[in-house]
Legacy VTK file of the C-alpha trace (Angstrom):
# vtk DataFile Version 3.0
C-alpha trace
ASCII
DATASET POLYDATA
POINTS 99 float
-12.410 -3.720 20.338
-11.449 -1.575 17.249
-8.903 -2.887 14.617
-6.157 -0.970 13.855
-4.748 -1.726 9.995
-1.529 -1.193 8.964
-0.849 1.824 6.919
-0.393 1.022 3.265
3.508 0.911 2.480
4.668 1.669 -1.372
7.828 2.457 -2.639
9.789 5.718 -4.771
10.700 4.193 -8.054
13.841 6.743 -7.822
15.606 6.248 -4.245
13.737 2.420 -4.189
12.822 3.865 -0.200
9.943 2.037 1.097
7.524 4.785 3.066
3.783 5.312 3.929
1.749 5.779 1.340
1.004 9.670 2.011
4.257 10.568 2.353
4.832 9.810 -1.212
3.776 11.886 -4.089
1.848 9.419 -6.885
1.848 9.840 -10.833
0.032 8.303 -13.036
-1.150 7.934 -16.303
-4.611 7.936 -17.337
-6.632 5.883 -19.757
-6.624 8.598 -22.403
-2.541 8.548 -21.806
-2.247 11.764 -19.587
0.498 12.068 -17.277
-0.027 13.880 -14.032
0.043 13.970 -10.227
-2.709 12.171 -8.640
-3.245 14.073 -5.301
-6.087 11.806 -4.033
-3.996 8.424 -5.230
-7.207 7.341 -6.660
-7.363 8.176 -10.003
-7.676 5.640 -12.460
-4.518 4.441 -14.780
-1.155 3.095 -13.907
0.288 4.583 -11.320
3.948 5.032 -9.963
5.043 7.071 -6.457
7.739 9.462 -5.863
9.385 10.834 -2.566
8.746 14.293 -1.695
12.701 15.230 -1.850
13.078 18.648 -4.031
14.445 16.781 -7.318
13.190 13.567 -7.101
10.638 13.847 -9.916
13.910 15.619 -12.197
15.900 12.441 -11.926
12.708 10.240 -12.508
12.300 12.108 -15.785
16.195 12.958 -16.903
16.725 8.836 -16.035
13.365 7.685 -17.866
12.375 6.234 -14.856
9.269 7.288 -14.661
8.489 6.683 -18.577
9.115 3.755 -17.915
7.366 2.668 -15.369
4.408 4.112 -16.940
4.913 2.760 -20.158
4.909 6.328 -22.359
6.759 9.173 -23.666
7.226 12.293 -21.952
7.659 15.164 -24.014
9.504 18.286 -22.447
6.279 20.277 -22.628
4.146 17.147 -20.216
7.803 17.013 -17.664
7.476 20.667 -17.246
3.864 20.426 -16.601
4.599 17.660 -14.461
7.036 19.028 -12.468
5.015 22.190 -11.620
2.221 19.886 -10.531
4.414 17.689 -8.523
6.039 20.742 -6.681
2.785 22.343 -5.926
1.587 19.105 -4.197
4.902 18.552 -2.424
4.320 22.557 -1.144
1.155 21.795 0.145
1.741 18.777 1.966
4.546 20.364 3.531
2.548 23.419 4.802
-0.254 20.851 5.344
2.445 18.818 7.549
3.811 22.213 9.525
0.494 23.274 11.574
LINES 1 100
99 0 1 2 3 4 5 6 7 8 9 10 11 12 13 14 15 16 17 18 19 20 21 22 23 24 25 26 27 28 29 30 31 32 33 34 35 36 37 38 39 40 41 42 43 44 45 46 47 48 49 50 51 52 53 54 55 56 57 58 59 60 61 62 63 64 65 66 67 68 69 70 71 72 73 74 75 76 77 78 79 80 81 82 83 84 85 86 87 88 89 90 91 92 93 94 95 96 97 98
């Protein structure tokens, strides 16, 4: 008899859209106060998810949603970093997701 768990659920602190886990996109802020995309969702630091739609993370950071929720200031020069990371993972899992 094998147990089957339930797939961890989390929610986009932009649309509020409850989904799987790996179909969202996590952020987070480290110890030292970095901001970046956490592609293995285990890095350590506060941590907030975003849905893989095209400008999700560009409302999260034009809104201050996501400074917020991590609780520090995003310069222009860390958002554009941050949205090149975030695209680049949301590429990948969609070519991961099309074979």
């Amino acid at each position: 008899m094998t147990i089957v768990r339930p797939e961890p659920v989390r929610t986009c602190i932009v649309t509020r859209v409850k989904r799987p886990k790996r179909q969202l996109i996590r952020v987070v802020r480290t110890p030292e106060g970095e901001v970046r995309c956490d592609s293995s969702g285990r890095l350590n630091g506060r941590g907030a998810y975003l849905s893989l739609d095209d400008g999700c993370v560009q409302t999260a950071l034009a809104r201050g949603i996501l400074s917020r929720q991590l609780g520090v200031v995003i310069d222009n020069a860390k958002a554009l970093s941050l949205i090149e990371q975030v695209e680049s993972e949301r590429l990948a899992r969609v070519a991961g997701s099309a074979r």
